[in-house]
The first five atom37 places (N, CA, C, CB, O) and aatype in JSON, in Angstrom:
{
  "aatype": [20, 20, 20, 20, 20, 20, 20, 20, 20, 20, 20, 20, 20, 20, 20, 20, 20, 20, 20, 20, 20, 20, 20, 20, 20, 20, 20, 20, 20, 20, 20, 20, 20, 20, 20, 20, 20, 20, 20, 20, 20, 20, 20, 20, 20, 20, 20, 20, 20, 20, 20, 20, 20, 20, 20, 20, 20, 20],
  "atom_mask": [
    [1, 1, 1, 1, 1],
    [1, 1, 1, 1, 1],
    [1, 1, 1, 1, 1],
    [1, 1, 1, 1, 1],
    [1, 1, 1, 1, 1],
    [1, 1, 1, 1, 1],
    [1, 1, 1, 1, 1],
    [1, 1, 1, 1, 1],
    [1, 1, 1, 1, 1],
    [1, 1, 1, 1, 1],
    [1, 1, 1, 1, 1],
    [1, 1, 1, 1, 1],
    [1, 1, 1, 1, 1],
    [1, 1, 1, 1, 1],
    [1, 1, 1, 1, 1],
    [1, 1, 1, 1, 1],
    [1, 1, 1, 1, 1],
    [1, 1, 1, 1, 1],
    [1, 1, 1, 1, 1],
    [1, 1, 1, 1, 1],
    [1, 1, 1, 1, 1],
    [1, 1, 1, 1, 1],
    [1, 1, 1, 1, 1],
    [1, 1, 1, 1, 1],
    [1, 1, 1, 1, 1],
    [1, 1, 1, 1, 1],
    [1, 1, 1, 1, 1],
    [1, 1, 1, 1, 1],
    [1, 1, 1, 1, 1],
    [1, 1, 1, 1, 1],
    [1, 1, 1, 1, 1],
    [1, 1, 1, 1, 1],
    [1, 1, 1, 1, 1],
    [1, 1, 1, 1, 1],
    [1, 1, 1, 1, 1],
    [1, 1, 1, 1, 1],
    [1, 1, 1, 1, 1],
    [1, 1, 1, 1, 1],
    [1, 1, 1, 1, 1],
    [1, 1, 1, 1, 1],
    [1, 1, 1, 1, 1],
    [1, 1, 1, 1, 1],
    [1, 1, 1, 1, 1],
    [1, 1, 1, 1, 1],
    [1, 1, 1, 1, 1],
    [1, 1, 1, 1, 1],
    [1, 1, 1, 1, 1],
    [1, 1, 1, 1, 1],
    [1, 1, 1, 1, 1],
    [1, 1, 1, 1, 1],
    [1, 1, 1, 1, 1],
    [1, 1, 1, 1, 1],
    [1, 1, 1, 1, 1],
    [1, 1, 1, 1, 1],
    [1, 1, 1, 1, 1],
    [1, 1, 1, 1, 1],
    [1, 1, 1, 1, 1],
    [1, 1, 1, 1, 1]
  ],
  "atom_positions": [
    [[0.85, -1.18, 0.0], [0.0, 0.0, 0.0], [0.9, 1.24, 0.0], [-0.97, 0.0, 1.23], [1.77, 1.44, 0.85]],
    [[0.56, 2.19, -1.19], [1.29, 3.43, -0.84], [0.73, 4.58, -0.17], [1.75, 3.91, -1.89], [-0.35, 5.16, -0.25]],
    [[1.93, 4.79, 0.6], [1.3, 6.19, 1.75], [1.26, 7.72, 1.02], [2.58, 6.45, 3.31], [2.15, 8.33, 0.42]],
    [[0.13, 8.01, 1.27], [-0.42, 8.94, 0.78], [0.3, 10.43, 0.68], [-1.5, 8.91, 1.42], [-0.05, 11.37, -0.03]],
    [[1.35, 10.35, 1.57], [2.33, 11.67, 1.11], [3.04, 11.36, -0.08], [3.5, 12.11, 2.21], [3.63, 12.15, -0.82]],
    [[2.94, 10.32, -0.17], [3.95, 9.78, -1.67], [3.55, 10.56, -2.92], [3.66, 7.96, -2.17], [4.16, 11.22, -3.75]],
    [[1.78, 10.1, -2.65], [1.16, 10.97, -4.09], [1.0, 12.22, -4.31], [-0.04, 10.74, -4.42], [0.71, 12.73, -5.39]],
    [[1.27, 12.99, -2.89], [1.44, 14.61, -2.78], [2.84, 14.77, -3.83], [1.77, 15.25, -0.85], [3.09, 15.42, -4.85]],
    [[3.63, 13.76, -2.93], [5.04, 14.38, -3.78], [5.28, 14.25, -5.45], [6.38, 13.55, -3.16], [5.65, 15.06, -6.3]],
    [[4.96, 13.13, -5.47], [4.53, 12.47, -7.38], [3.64, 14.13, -7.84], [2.74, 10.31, -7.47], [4.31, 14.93, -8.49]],
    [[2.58, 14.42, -7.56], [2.11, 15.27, -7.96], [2.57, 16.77, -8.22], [1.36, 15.12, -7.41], [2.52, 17.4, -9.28]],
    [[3.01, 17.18, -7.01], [4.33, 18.25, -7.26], [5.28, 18.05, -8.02], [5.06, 18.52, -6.26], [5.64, 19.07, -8.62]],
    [[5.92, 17.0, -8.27], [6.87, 16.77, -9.13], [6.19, 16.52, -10.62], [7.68, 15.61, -8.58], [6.77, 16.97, -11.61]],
    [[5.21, 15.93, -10.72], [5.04, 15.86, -11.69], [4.24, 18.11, -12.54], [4.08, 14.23, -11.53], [4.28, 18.47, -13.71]],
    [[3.65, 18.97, -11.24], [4.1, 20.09, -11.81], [5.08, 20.98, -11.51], [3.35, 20.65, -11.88], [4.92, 22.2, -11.67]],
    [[6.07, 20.48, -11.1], [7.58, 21.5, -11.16], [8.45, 20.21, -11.2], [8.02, 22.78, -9.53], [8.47, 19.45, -10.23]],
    [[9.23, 19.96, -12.39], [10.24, 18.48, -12.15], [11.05, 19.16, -12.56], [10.12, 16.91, -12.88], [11.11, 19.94, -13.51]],
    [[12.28, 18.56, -11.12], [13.57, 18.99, -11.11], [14.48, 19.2, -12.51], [14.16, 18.04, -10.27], [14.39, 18.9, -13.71]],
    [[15.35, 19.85, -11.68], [16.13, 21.0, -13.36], [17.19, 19.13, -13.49], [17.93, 23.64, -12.69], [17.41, 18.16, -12.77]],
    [[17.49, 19.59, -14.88], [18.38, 18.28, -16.12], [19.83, 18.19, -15.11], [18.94, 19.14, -18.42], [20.65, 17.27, -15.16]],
    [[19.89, 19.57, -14.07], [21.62, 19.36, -13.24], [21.4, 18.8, -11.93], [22.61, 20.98, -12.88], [22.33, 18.55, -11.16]],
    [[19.85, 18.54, -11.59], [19.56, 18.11, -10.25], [19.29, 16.33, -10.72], [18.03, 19.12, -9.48], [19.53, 15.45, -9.89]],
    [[18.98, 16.12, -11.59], [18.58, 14.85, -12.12], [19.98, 14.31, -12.15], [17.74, 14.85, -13.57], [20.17, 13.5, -11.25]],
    [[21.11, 14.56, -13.02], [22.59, 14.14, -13.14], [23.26, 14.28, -11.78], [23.4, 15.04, -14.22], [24.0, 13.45, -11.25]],
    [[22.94, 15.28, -11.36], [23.65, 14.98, -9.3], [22.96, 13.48, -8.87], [22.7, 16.63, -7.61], [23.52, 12.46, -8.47]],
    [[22.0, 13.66, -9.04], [21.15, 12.21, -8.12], [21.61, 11.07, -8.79], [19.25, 12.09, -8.18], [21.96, 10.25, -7.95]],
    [[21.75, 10.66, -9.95], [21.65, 9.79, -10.91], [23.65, 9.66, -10.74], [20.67, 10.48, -12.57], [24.21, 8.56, -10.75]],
    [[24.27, 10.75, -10.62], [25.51, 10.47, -10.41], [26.05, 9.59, -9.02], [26.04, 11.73, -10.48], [26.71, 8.55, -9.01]],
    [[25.56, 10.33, -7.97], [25.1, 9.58, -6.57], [25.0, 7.98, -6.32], [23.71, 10.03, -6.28], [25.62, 7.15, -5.67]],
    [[24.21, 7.99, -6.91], [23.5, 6.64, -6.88], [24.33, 5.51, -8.15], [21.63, 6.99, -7.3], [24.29, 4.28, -8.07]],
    [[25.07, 6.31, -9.3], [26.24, 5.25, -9.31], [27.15, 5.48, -8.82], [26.71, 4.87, -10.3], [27.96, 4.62, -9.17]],
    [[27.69, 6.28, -8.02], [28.62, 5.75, -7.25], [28.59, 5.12, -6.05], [29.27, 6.46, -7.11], [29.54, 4.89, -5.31]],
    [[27.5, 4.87, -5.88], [27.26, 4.05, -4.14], [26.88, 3.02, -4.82], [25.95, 4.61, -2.75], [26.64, 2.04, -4.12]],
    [[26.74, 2.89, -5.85], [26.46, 1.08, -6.66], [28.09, 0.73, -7.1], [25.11, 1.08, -8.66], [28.34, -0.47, -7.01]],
    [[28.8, 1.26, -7.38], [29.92, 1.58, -7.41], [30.63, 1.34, -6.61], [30.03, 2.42, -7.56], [31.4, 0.46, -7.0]],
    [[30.92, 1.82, -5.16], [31.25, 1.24, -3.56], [30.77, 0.07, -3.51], [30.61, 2.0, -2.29], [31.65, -0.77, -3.34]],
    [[29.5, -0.44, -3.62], [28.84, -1.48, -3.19], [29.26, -2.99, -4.35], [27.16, -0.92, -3.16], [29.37, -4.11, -3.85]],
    [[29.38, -2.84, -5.3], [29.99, -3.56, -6.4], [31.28, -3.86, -5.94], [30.02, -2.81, -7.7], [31.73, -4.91, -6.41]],
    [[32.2, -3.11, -4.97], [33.88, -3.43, -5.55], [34.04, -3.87, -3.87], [35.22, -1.68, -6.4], [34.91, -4.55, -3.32]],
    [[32.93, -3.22, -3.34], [33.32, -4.18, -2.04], [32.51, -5.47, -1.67], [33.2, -3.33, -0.75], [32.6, -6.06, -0.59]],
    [[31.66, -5.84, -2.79], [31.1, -7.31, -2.74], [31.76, -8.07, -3.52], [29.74, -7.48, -3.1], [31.75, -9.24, -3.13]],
    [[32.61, -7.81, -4.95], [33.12, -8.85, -5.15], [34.73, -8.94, -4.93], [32.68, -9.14, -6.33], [35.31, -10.02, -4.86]],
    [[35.64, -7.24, -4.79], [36.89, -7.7, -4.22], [37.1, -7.73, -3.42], [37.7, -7.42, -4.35], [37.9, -8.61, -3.1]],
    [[36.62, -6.87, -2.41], [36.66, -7.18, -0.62], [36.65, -5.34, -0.1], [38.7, -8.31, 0.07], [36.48, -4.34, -0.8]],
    [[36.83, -5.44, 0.98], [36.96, -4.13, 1.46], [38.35, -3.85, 2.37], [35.66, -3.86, 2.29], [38.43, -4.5, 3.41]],
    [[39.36, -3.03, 2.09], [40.86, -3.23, 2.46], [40.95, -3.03, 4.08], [41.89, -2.05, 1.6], [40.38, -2.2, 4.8]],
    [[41.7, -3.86, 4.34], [42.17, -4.32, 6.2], [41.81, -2.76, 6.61], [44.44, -4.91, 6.7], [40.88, -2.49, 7.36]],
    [[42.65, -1.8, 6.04], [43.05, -0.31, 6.65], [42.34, 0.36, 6.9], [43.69, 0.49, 6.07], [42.42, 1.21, 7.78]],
    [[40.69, -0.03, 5.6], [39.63, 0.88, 6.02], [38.37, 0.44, 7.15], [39.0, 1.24, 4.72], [37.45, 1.07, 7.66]],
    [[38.88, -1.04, 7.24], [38.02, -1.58, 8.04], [38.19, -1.28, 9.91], [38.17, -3.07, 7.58], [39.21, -0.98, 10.53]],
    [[36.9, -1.49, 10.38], [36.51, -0.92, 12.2], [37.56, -2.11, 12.68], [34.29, -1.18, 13.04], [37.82, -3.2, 12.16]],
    [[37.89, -1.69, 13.48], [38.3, -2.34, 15.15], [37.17, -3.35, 15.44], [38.26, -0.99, 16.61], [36.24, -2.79, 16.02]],
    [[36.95, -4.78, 15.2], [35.69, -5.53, 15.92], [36.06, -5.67, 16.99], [35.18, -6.83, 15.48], [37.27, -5.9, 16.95]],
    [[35.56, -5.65, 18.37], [35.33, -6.77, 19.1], [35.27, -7.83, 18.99], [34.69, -6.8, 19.47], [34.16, -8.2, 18.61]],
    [[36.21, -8.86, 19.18], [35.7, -10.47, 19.37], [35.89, -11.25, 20.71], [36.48, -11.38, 18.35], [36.73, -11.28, 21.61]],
    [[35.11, -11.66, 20.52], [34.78, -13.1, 21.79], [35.99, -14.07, 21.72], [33.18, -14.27, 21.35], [36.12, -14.9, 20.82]],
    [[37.02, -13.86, 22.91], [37.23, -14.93, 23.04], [36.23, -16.19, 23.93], [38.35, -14.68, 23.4], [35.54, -15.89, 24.9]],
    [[36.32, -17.16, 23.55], [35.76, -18.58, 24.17], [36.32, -20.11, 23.38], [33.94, -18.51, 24.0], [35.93, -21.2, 23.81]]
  ]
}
């Protein structure tokens, strides 16, 4: 079910849709976080950038 602010926003957008340099920011965005997400699922993500875990010894 879609929530009903959704169709407020669809509707505004559909009468004022964002300018051709706001569309290429977003659209740029979003490949590069597919981009991140691609190179750290299939080559790995490097020791240096990775957190401090906690582990259990037992």
């Amino acid at each position: 079910m879609i929530n009903p602010r959704h169709f407020l926003r669809m509707s505004r957008w559909a009468r004022n849709p964002p300018s051709k340099k706001r569309v290429k920011l977003v659209i740029t965005i979003v490949l590069i976080c597919a981009l991140i997400f691609l190179i750290e699922r299939y080559i790995g993500w490097p020791g240096a950038l990775a957190t401090n875990s906690f582990k259990l010894r037992g």
